[in-house]
N, C-alpha and C positions, 0 to 999 in steps of 0.2 A: 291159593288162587294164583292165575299166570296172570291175571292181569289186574294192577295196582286199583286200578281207579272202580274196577268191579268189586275188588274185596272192600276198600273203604266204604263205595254205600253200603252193601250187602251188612258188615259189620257194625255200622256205624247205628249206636244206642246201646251192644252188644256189649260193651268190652269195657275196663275200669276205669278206662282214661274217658270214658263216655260223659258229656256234660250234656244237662239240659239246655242247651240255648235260648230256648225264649223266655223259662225262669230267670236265667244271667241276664239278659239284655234288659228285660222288664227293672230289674233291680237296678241295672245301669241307667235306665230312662231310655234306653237305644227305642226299644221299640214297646207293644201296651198300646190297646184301645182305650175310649173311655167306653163306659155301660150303654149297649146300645150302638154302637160304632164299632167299625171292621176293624181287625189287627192287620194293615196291609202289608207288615214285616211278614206274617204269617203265610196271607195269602199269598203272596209272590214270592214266598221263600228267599225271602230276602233281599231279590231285585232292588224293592223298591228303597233300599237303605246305599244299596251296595253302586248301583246306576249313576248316582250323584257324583262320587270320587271320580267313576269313568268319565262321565263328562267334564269336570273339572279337566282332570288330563288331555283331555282332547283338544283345549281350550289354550293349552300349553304350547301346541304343536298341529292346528288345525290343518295344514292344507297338506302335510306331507307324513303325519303320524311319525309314532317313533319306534317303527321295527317290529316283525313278526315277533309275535307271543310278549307283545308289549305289556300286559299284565303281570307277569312277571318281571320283565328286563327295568319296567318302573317300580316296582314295587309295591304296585299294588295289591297281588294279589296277600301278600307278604302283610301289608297293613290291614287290609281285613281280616286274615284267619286273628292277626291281634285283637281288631275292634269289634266282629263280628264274633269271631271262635268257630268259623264254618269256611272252608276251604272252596276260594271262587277263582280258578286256572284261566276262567273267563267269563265276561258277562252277563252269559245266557243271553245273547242277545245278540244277533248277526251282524245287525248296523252299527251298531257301539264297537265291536270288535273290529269290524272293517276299519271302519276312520280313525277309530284308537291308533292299530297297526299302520293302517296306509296312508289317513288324510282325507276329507274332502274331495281333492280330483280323482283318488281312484275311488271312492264311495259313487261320484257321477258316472265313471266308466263303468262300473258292472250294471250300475242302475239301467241305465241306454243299456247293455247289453241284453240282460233279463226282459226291460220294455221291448223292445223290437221282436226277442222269441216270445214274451205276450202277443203281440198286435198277428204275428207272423200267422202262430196257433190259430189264432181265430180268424184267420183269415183262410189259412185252409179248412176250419171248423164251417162256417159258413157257408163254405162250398159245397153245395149240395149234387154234385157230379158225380160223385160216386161216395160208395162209403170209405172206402179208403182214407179219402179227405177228410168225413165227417168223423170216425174212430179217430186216424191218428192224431189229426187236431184236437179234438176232444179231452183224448188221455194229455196230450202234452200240457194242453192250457190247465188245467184242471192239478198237474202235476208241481208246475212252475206257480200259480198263481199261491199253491196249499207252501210249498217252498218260502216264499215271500210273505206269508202271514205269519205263518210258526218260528219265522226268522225274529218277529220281534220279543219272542218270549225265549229261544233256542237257535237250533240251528248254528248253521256256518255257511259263509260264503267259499270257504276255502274247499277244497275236495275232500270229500268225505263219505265215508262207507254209505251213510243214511243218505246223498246224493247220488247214487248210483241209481234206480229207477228213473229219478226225473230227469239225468244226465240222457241216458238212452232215448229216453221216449222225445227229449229235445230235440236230439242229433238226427232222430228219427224225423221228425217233423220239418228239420232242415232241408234232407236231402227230399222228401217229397216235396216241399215247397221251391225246391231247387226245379226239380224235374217238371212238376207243375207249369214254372215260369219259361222251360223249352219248350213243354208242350204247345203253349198258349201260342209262346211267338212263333214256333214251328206253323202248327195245327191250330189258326187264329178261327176255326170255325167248327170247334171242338163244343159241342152241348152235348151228346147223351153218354150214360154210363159205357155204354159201350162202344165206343166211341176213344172214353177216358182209359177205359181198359188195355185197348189195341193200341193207342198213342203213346201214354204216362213214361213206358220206357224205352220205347224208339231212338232214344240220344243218350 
């Protein structure tokens, strides 16, 4: 396999050095429902054991984090493959990871950024002047909003392959809302599609 992190899941249960983990951990008390009650080490594969340490370090270094891929550089991830026996490079979890690495005030800067391409979306979604507005608002809010939920289980704030759609459909919704806001002030008596059509790119 060329790439590492593909062969370990793919492998992983496969091979000698393979352990049962939730056997181990049950036996350590780590994790084990009682009868009748969820194993929520299970269900959240782990998160929910693993989340606690994260925050604890965060707590260390709140308002400025302590450096990209800070799960390692602290040692975290380091102490869990010991206490867990499962390999966590990061928290599954966008906002953990953000503030981990940067802090508080850049956790508030991307939030305001993300908020604003929300309101923005739907503000050209709303717009019923043409489709144009309604499509590409649409995909964008739809694309940023699925982003910022799956963030709390996955994700990343940081660029990344699996951000390339909602990056485009953003940038997209940008510049129509950009051209939009010349229209307006341009062409302040702009109401039918056709109208929006012959205008939109005028500037």
């Amino acid at each position: 396999m060329l790439v590492p992190a593909t062969r370990d899941r793919m492998m992983q249960g496969f091979t000698e050095d393979s352990v049962d983990t939730n056997e181990q951990l049950e036996k350590e008390g780590i994790t084990g429902a009682d009868e009748g009650q969820p194993d929520w080490y299970t269900i959240t594969a782990g998160r929910s054991v693993a989340w606690p340490f994260v925050i604890d370090k965060i707590e260390e270094s709140p308002w400025w984090g302590h450096g990209r891929e800070a799960m390692q550089s602290t040692g975290i991830s380091e102490f869990l493959w010991d206490y867990l026996h499962e390999g966590f490079p990061h928290p599954h979890n966008a906002y953990l990871q953000w503030t981990l690495d940067n802090g508080y005030i850049a956790l508030a800067v991307v939030m305001l950024f993300y908020l604003s391409a929300i309101k923005a979306s739907l503000s050209i979604f709303r717009d019923k002047r043409s489709d144009y507005f309604t499509a590409v608002g649409g995909i964008a809010f739809s694309l940023i909003a699925a982003q910022l939920i799956a963030s709390v289980g996955s994700q990343s704030f940081y660029p990344r392959e699996s951000a390339v759609t909602m990056l485009c459909a953003m940038f997209l919704m940008l510049r129509l809302f950009t051209q939009r806001k010349k229209m307006n002030k341009q062409f302040p008596d702009t109401r039918t599609k056709q109208e929006v059509d012959e205008r939109l790119w005028l500037n």
